[in-house]
C-alpha positions in Angstrom: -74.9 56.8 49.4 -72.6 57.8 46.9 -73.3 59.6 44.1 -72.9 57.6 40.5 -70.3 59.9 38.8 -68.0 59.7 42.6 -68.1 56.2 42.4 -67.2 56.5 38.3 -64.3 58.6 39.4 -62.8 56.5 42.5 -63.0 53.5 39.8 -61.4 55.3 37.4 -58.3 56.3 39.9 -58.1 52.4 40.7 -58.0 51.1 37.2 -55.1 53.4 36.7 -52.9 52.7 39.5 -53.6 49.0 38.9 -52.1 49.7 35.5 -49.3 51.5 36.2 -48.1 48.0 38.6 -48.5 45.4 35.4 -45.4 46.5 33.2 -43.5 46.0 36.4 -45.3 42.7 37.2 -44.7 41.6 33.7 -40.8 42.1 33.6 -40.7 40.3 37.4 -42.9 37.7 35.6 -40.3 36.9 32.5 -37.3 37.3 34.8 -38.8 34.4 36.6 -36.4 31.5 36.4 -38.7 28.5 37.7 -40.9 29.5 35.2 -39.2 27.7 32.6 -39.4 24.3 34.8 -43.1 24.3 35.3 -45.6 22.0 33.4 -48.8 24.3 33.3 -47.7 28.0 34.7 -50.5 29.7 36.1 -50.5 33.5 37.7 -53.0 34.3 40.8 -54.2 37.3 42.0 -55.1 38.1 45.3 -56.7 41.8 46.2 -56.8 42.5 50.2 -58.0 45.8 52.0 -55.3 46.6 55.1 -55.1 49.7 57.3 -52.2 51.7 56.3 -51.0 52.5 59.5 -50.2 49.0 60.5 -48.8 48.0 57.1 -45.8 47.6 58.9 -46.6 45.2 61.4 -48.4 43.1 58.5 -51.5 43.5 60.3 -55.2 43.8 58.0 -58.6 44.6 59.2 -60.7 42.1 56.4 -64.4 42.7 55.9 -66.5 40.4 58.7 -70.1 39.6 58.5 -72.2 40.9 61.1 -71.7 40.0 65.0 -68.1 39.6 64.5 -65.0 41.2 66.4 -63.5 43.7 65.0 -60.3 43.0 64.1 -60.7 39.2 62.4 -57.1 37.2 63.1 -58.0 35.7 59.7 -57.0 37.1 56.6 -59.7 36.6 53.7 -59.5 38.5 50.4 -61.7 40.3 49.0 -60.7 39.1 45.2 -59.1 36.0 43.9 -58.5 34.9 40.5 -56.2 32.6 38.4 -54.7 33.6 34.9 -53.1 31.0 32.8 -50.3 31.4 31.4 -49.6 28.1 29.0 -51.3 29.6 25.9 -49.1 32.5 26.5 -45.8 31.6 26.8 -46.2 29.2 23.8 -45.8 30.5 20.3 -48.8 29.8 18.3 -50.4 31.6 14.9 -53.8 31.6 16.2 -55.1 30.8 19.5 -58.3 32.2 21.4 -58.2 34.5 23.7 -56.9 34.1 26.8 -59.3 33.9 29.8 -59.0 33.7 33.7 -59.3 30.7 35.2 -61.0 31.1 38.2 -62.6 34.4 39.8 -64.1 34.6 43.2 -65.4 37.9 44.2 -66.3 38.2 47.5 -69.8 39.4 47.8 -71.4 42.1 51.2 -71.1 39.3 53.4 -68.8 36.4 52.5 -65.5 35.7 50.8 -65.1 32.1 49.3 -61.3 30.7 48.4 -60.2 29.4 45.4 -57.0 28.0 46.1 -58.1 24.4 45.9 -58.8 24.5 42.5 -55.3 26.0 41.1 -52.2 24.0 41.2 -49.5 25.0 43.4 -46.8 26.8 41.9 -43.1 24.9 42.1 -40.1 25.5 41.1 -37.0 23.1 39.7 -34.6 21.8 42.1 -32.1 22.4 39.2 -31.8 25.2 36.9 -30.6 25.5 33.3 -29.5 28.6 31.4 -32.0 29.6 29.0 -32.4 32.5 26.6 -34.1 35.4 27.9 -36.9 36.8 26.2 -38.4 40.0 26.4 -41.8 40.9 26.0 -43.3 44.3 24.7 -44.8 46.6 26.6 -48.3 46.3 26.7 -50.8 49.1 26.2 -53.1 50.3 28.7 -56.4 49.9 28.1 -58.9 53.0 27.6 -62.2 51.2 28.2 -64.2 53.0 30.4 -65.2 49.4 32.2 -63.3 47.8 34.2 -63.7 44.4 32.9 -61.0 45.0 29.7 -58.0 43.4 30.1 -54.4 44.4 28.5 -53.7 42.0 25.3 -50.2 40.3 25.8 -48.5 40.8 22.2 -46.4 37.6 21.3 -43.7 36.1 23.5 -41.7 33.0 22.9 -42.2 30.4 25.2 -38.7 28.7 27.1 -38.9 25.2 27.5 -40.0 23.8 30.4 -38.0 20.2 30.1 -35.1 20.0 32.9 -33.1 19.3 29.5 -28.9 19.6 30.3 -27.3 22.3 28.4 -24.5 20.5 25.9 -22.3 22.4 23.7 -21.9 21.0 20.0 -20.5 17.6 19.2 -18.2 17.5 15.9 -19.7 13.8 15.2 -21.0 12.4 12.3 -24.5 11.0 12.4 -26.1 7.7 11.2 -29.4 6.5 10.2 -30.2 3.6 11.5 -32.1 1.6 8.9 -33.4 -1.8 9.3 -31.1 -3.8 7.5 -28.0 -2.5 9.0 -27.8 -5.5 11.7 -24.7 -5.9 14.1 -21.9 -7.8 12.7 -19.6 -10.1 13.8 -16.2 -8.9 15.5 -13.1 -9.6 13.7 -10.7 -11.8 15.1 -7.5 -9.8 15.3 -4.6 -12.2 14.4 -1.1 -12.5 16.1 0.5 -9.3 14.3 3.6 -10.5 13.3 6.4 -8.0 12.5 8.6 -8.6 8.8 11.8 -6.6 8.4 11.5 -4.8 5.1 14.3 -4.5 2.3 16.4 -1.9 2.1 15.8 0.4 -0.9 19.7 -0.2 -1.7 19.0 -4.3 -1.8 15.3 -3.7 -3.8 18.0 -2.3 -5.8 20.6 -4.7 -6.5 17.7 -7.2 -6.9 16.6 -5.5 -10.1 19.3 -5.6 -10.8 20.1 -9.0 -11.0 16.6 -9.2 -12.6 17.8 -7.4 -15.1 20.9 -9.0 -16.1 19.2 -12.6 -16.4 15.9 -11.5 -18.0 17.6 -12.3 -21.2 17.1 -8.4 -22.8 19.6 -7.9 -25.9 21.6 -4.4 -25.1 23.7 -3.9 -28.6 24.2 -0.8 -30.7 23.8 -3.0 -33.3 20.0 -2.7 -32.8 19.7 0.3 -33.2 20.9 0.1 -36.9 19.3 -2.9 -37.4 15.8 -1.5 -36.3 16.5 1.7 -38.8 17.7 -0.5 -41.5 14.8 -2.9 -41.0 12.3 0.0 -41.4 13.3 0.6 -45.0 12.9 -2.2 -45.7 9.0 -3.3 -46.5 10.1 -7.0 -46.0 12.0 -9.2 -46.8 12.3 -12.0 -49.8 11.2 -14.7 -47.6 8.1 -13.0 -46.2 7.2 -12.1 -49.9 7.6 -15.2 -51.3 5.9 -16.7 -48.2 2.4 -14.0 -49.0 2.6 -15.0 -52.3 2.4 -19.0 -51.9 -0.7 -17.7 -49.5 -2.2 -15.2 -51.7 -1.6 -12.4 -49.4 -1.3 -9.2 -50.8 -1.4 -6.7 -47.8 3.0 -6.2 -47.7 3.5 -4.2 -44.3 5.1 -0.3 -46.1 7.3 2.1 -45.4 4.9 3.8 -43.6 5.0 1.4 -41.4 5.1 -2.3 -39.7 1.3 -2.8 -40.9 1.1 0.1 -43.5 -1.8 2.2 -44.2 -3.3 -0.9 -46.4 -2.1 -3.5 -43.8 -5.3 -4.1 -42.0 -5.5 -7.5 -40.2 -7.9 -10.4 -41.9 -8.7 -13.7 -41.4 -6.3 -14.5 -43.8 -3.5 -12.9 -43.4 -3.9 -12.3 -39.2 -1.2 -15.0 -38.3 1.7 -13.2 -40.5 0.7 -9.4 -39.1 0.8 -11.1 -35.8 4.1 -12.9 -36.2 5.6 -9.5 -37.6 4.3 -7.2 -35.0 5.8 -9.3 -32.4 9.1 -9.3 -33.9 8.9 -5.3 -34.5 7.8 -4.9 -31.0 10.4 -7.0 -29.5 13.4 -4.9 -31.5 11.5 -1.2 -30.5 11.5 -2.5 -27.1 15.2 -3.6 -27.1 16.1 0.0 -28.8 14.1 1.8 -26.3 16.2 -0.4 -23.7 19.5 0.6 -24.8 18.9 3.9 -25.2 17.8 4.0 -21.8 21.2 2.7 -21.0 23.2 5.1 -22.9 21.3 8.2 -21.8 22.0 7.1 -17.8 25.9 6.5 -18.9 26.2 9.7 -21.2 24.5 11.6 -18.3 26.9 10.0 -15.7 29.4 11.1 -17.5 28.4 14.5 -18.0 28.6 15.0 -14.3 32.8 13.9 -14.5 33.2 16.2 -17.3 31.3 19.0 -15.0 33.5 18.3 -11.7 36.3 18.4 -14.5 35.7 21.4 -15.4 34.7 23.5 -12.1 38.1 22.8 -11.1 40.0 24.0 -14.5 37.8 27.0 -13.6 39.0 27.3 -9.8 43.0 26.6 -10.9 42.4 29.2 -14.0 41.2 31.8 -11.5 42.3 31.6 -8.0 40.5 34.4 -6.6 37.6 33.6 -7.5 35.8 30.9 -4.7 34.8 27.6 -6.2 31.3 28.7 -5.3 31.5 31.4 -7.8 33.3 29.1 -10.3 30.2 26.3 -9.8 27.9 29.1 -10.3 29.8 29.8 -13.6 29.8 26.2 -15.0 26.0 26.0 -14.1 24.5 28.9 -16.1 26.9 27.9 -19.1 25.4 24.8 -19.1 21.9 26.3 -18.7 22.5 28.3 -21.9 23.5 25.4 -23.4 20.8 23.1 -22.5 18.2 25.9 -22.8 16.5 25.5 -19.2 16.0 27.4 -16.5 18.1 27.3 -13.6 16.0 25.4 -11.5 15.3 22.9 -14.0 19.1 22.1 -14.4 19.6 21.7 -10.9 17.1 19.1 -10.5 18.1 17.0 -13.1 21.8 17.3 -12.3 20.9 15.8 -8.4 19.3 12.6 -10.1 22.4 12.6 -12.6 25.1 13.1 -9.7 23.6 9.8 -7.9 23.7 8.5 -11.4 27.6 8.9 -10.8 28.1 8.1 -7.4 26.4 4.7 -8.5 28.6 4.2 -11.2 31.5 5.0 -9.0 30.6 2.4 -6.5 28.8 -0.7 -8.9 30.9 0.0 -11.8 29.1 0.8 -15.6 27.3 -2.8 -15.4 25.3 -1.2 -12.5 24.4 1.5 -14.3 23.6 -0.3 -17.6 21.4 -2.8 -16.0 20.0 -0.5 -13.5 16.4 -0.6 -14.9 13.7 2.2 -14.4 14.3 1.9 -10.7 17.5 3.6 -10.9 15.8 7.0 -11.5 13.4 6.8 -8.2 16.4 5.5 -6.4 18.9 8.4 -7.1 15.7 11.4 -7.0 14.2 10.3 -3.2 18.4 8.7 -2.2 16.9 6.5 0.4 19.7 5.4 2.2 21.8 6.7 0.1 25.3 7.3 2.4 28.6 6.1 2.2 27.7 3.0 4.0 25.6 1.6 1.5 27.8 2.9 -1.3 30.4 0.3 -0.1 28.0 -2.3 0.3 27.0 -1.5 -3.5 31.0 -1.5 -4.2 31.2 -5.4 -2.6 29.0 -6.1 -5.8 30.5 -4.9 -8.5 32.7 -7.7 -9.7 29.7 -9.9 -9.2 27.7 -7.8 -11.6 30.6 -7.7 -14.0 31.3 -11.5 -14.1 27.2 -12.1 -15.0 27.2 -9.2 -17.5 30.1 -10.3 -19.9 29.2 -13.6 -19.8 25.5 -13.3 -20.1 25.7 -10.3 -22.4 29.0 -10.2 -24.4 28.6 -7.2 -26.5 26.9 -4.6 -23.8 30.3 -3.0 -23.2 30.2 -1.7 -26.8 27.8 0.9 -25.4 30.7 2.5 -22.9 32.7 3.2 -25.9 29.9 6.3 -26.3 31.6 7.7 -23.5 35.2 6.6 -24.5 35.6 3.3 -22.3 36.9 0.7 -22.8 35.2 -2.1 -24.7 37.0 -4.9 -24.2 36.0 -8.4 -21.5 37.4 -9.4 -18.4 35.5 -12.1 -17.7 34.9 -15.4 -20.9 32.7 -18.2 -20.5 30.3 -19.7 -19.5 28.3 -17.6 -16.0 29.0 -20.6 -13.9 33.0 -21.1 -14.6 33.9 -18.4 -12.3 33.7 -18.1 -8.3 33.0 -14.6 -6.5 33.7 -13.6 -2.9 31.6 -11.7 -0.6 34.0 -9.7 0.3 34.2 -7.9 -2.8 37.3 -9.9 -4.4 38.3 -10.8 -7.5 36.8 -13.9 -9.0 38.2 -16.5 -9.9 38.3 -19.7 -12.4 35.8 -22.4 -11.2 38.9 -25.0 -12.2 41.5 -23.5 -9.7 39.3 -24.0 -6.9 39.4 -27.7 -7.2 43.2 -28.3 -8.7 44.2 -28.5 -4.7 41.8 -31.6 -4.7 42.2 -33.0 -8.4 45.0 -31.6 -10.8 43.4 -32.9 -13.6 39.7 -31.4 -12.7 37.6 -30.1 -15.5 33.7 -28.9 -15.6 31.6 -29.1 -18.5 28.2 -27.0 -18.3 24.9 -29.0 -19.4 21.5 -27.9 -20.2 20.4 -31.6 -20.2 21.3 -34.9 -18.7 23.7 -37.3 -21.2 22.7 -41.3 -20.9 26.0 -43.5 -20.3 26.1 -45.4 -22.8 28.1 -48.2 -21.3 25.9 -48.2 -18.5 22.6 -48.4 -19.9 23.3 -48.7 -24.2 20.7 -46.6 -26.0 18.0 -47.1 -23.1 16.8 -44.3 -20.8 16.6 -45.7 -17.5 14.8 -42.3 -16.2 11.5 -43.7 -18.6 8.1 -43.8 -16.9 4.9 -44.9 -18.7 2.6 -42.5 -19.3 -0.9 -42.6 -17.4 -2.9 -43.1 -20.7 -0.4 -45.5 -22.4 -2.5 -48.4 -21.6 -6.0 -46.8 -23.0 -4.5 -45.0 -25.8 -1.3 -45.6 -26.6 -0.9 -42.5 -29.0 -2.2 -40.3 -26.5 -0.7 -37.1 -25.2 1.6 -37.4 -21.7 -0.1 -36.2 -18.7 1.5 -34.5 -15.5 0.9 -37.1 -12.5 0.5 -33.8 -10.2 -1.8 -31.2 -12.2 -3.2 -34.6 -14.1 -3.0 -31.4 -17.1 -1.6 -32.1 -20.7 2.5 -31.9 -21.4 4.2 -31.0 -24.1 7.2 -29.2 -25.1 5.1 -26.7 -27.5 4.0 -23.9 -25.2 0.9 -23.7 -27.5 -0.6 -27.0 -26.2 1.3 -27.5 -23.1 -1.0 -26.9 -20.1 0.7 -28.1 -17.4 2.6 -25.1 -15.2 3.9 -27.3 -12.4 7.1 -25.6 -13.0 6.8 -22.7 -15.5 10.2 -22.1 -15.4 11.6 -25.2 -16.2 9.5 -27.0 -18.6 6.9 -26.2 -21.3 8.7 -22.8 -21.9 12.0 -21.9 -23.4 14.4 -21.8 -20.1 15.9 -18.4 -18.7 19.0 -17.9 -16.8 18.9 -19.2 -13.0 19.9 -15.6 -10.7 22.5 -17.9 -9.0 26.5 -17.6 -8.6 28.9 -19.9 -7.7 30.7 -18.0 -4.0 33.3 -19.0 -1.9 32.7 -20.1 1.8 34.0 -18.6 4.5 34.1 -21.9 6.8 36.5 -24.0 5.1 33.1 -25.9 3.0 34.9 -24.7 -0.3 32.4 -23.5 -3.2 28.7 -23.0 -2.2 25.4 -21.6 -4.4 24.2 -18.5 -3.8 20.5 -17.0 -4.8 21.1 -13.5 -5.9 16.9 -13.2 -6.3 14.2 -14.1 -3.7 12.8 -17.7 -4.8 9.5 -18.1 -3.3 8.5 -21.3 -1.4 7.7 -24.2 -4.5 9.4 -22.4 -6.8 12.3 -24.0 -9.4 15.6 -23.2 -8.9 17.3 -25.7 -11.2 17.1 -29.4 -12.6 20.0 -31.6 -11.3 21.1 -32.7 -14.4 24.7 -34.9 -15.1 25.7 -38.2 -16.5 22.8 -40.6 -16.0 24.9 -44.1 -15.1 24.6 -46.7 -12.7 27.5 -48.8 -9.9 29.3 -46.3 -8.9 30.9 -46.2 -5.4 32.7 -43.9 -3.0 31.7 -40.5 -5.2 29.0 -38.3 -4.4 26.2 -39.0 -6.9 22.7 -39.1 -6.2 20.6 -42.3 -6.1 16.9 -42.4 -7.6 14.3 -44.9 -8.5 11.5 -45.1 -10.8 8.5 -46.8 -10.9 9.0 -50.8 -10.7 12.4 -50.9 -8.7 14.6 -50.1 -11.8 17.4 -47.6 -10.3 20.0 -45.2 -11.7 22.7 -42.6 -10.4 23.2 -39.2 -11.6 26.9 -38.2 -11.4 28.3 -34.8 -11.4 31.8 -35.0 -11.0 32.8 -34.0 -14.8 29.6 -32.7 -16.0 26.6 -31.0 -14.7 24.8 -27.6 -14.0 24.9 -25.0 -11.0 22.9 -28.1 -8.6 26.1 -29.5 -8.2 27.5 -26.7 -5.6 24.8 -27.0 -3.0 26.3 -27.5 0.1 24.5 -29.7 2.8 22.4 -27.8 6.3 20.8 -29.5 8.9 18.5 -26.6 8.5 17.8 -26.7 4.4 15.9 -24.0 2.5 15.2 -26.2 -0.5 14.7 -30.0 -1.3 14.9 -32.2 -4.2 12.1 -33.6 -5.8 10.9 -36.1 -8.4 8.7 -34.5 -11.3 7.9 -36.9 -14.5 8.0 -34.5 -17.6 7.3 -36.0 -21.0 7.5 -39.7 -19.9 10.6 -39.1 -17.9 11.9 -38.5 -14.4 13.1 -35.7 -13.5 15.6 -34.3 -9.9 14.1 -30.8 -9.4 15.9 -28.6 -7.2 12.4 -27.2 -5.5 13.0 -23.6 -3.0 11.7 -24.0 1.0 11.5 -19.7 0.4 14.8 -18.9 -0.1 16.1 -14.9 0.5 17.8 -12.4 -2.0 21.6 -13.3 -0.9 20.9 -16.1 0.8 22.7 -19.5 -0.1 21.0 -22.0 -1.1 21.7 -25.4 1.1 19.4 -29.0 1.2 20.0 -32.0 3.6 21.9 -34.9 2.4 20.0 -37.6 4.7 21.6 -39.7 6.5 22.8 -42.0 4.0 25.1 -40.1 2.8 26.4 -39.1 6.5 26.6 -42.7 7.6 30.1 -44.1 7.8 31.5 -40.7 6.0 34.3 -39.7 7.6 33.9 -36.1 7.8 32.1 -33.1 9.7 28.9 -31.0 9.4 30.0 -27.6 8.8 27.0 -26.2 8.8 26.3 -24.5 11.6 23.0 -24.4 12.7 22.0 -24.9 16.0 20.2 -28.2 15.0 22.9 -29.7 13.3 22.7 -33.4 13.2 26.3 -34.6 12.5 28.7 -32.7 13.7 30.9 -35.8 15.0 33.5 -36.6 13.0 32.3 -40.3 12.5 28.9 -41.7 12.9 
């Protein structure tokens, strides 16, 4: 029997070479890799006592009960115990101590087995790279008994989940909320591709749009809008106030005055005078927009001018150096900066090159888009500079006709005021190739030597034909209920009337209820033997007005072209162009028409509107005769379309 204090001591020895094993078992423990994959991690330990000597050959001598052989084939130890390891490995701020799960000691003569009460231990078929945690060393502990056990100090826990490892998507994320319900696809439409205008033709449109939207360009209004602000107003205005006991008079400090405040009574007359003011600042501001882009165009001759008086006055100096020269004299005398100048002299170069190509008209009717043209020169090359050069008789013939005094503003720049082309827009022809025009009168003298035009704005009644009667007349829709009653349009069924005020029908704006404007259209030549044909130098969207065919109004005529209409209760009329007329009168026929007439009543009387199909910028304008007019005519379509319907010389 041993003594107590040998048995203290052997104790003791085993306790602390027990201890000196667990910081090893610990790190083998963490480094574990299946011990991220399992569900409830448990750790068993199982004590046996072996021989030494045959340690090798894996052989153990286990305690036996008595009357058994000595050695057992059966291996039983002499200790088992579970220790789990959930509470652990999970991160927690407070959580009771941990305990083992299951002890069996083994007592003098039997060993009982524990292993059916602890799950096995697995490990993942797969494995996921985690982050490996470290855990402290843990302190031995000094208790003399052997029951202490050493406190684990905190660990993080690695998931357990067979989760794949996915690096960072750069996506946006939604909340799904309850109203946000799954709609409806679009349906995706044929795309259909449109070719796009040329910045040189959005150009020349505006222009065109610019020449017939009927703004004034005359130095004169600039002295009349400096000599009209001198002037508080005039004797008719005064007497005018003073019939309507008005005493606010609009003062020299300006179109209202400092007492000219608007009141019930005097609200009309402000109005009527601030749209008159504003119209004649607007006209000023428009003109001098035109003399600053032709005094600027000019400046860049003058600076080409004089770059090469520098370059002959000093020949060995290169034209680089004599450019260089020119530039910073002007920059002293403008007072910018170098950089400055050089920007503003690119816009005003293509301010040049324009006029060089279109002529001064293009210039002064260029219009604000003149500036974003020449700073960006999209498609600005030679090629489209002689396009641009085609024009310029064209733009010529519509701006001294439309606008007979704008060449007063090139004598600024010392040219030449004087016309070239008189009359009325419509009495000369252009070409497309860039020609000359030519009188309207000697493109018809091969035909009739006697020919002659006369321009209307309305159709004339023939008085032989039809005495003081109009044969055109319709009764109004309300004539029968009311017979003072205002006309109604049979279309919009809105009121007429020629007062823009109280006219509320805008079947065509353009034409009626609103003083008229000039049509963009030019009388050209054809190139297929069809003589004189109507071109549309604007786009005219499909319903649009082009024009009202207007001429003598008479009746029985035979073997002319004329056109044949009928009004309401058989009653029928012709309307003759041959001596008098408008710009309707050169549509040429096309199997394949981009515009139609049409009958519109206006005021109580029928009207022969020339009505666009969607006609193109530089297109010309063409409608289909019918057959009547083809049958028994001895002469052939020229129209050439692929549909055309008469092209036999007889039908």
């Amino acid at each position: 029997m041993e003594s107590p204090a040998h048995l203290e001591f052997i104790r003791q020895n085993i306790n602390n070479a027990i201890l000196d094993q667990v910081d090893h078992l610990t790190n083998a423990l963490l480094n574990h890799r299946p011990l991220a994959f399992l569900k409830t991690p448990v750790l068993r330990f199982e004590a046996f006592v072996e021989d030494g000597r045959d340690s090798d050959n894996h052989q153990s001598h286990d305690l036996v009960t008595s009357g058994e052989s000595w050695p057992h084939s059966v291996r039983r130890p002499i200790m088992s115990t579970v220790l789990d390891l959930s509470d652990m490995l999970t991160p927690a701020v407070s959580r009771a101590p941990t305990s083992f799960a299951a002890t069996v000691e083994t007592g003098a003569g039997e060993v009982a087995d524990s292993s059916a009460h602890v799950p096995p231990l697995t490990a993942s078929s797969s494995w996921a790279t985690v982050q490996r945690v470290d855990s402290p060393n843990s302190s031995s502990s000094d208790s003399p008994e052997g029951g202490g056990r050493r406190k684990t100090l905190s660990a993080l826990r690695p998931t357990r989940c067979n989760f794949p490892v996915v690096d960072e998507l750069d996506t946006r994320r939604q909340i799904r909320v309850d109203h946000n319900f799954p709609k409806r696809l679009k349906v995706q439409g044929e795309v259909v591709f449109s070719q796009q205008e040329s910045s040189l033709n959005k150009f020349i449109v505006s222009v065109w749009e610019q020449l017939h939207a009927g703004t004034r360009l005359d130095p004169n209004i600039l002295l009349e809008h400096w000599h009209a602000s001198t002037i508080p107003a005039t004797a008719a205005n005064t007497e005018t106030m003073r019939h309507s006991g008005i005493d606010a008079l609009p003062s020299p400090n300006g179109f209202l005055g400092e007492g000219g405040i608007a009141t019930l009574r005097n609200a009309g007359c402000l109005f009527n005078q601030s749209n008159s003011f504003c119209l004649k600042i607007t006209q000023a501001s428009r003109t001098c927009r035109s003399l600053e882009v032709i005094v600027q165009a000019r400046w860049m001759e003058l600076f080409e001018s004089y770059v090469n008086f520098l370059v002959a006055s000093n020949p060995s100096i290169p034209t680089s150096r004599c450019r260089k020269m020119a530039l910073i004299e002007a920059c002293n005398d403008f007072g910018w900066s170098e950089k400055e100048m050089r920007n503003k002299m690119a816009i005003w170069r293509g301010y040049k090159e324009i006029k060089d190509a279109g002529g001064w008209a293009t210039l002064v009717f260029a219009g604000m888009g003149i500036y974003r043209f020449c700073k960006y020169r999209i498609g600005f090359n030679a090629e489209s500079m002689q396009h641009l050069r085609v024009w310029r008789p064209r733009f010529e013939v519509a701006a001294d006709t439309l606008h007979p005094n704008w060449r007063q503003l090139l004598a600024i720049v010392g040219e030449s005021s004087h016309r070239r082309f008189l009359g009325h827009p419509h009495d000369w022809v252009v070409f497309s190739d860039g020609a000359d025009p030519v009188p309207l009168r000697s493109t018809y003298l091969e035909y009739d030597p006697n020919f002659s035009f006369e321009h209307l704005e309305e159709s004339l009644i023939d008085v032989n034909a039809w005495g003081a009667d109009d044969p055109r007349w319709v009764p109004s829709l309300d004539a029968s209920a009311c017979p003072g009653a205002a006309y109604t349009c049979r279309d919009c069924k809105q009121e007429q009337s020629n007062d823009p005020k109280l006219n509320a029908c805008h079947c065509f704006p353009s034409l009626f209820g609103a003083p008229r404007a000039a049509c963009p259209v030019q009388i050209f030549r054809t190139a297929n033997g069809r003589n004189n044909g109507l071109q549309a130098l604007v786009a005219f969207e499909r319903g649009a007005a082009i024009g009202e065919f207007v001429g003598l109004v008479t009746k029985g005529l035979r073997d002319v072209d004329v056109m044949d209409s009928t009004v309401m209760g058989g009653r029928g009329y012709q309307i003759w162009q041959g001596r008098q007329g408008n710009y309707t009168r050169f549509v040429n026929h096309s199997c394949r028409a981009n515009a139609q007439f049409q009958d519109f009543v206006w005021m109580g009387t029928q009207r022969a509107v020339l009505v666009s199909k969607g006609v193109g910028a530089g297109r010309e304008i063409t409608v289909d005769y019918s057959d009547d007019y083809w049958r028994d005519l001895d002469k052939q379509c020229l129209c050439g379309e692929s549909c055309c319907r008469y092209k036999n010389a007889r039908r």
